[in-house]
N, C-alpha and C positions, 0 to 999 in steps of 0.2 A: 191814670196812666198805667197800661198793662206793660209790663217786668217781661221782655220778649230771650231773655236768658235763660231759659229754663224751660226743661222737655215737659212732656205732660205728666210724669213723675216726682217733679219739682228739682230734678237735677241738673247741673249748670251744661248749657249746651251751646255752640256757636251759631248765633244768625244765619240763617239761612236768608243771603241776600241777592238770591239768581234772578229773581223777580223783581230787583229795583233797577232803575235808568239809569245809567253815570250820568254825571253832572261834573262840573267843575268844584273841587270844593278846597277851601283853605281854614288851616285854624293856626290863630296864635296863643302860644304861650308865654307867662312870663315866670321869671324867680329872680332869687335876689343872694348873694354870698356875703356876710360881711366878717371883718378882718380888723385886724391891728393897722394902725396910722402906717407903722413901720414895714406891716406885710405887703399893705397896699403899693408902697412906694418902690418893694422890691420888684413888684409884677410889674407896673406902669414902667423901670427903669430898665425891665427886660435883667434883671440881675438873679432872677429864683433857677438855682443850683439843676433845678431838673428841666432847663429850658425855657421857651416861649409859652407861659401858660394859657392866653390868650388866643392864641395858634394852637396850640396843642387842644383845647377845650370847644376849637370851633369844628375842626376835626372830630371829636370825639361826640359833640354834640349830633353831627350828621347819621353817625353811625349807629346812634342810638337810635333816633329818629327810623336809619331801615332796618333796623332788627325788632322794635317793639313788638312785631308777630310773635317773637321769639320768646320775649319778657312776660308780656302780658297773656294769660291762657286762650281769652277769649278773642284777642284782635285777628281779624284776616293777616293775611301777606299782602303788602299791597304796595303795588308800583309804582313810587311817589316822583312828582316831574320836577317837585323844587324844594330844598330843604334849606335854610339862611340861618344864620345866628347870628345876632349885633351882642356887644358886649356897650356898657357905657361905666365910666367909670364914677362914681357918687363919692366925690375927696370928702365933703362934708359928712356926711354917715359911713363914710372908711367900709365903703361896700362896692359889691361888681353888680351892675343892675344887667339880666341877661333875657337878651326875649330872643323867641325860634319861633318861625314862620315857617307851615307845609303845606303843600299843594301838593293836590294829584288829581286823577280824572277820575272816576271809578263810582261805585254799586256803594262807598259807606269813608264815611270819613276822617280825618285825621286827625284828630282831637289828642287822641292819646299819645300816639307820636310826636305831634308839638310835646306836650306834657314831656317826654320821656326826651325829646331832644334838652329843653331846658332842664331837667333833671341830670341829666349824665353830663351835661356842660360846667351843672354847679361842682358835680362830685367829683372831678376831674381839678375844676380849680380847688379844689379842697383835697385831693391827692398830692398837686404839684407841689402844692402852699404848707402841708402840715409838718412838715422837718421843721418849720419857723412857730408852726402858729396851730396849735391843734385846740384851739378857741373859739374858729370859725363858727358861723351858723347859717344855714343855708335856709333862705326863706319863701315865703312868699312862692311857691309853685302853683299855679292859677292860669286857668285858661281864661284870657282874655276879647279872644273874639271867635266865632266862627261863621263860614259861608258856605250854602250848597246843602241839597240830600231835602228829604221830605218833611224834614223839621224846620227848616229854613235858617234866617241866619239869629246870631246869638253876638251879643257883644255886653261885655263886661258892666257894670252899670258904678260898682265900688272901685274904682280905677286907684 
């Protein structure tokens, strides 16, 4: 597999993707937050001191998702048509299970932005939450599936 990062110098450089077809493309990510029995129960009752964290990390999730050009050196800007975040609540593992799904049309895909969507959803529920609980651990960040672009599609196989 040729490493297409890198000028002929061997210095890190951005894709040059004027030459590929949009396509339709989607990837999911997942992670995972987990917590005190206690902490969990404050978030689920809507009772954590700095608001809806839930709400506030699905927001914060999306944002992540269209700034990742910004985070990451090498990602394009790219004009995503759907960004989603499900929370599920895991009582028995006293954890937040969080997956972000993105779509766009374009020349290269979303892989990273899922990633960074589920990524700043976790650290957000770990900002709201750590006045209670700075024992969190945020886990499991994994791309779980993708569709679209010239490598085809990709789906997680260790679920």
């Amino acid at each position: 597999m040729e490493l297409t990062h890198f000028n002929n110098s061997g210095k890190a450089r951005m894709v040059d993707v004027s030459v590929k077809e949009e396509t339709r493309r989607e990837a999911v990510a997942e992670g995972r937050i987990t917590m005190k029995p206690s902490t969990l129960a404050l978030v689920k009752q809507g009772a954590m001191g700095k608001g809806d964290v839930l709400g506030v990390a699905q927001v914060a999730g999306v944002m992540g998702a269209k700034r990742t050009w910004d985070l990451i050196p090498m990602c394009h800007p790219l004009l995503l048509t759907g960004v989603n975040l499900e929370f599920v609540i895991d009582d028995a593992g006293s954890a937040i299970n969080i997956k972000a799904v993105v779509k766009t049309t374009g020349k290269t895909g979303v892989e990273m932005e899922a990633l960074t969507a589920a990524s700043v959803a976790a650290l957000t529920i770990y900002d709201m939450c750590k006045a209670v609980d700075k024992g969190m651990t945020i886990e499991y960040i994994r791309l779980m599936a993708k569709s679209g672009g010239k490598s085809g599609d990709y789906v997680r196989e260790d679920k």
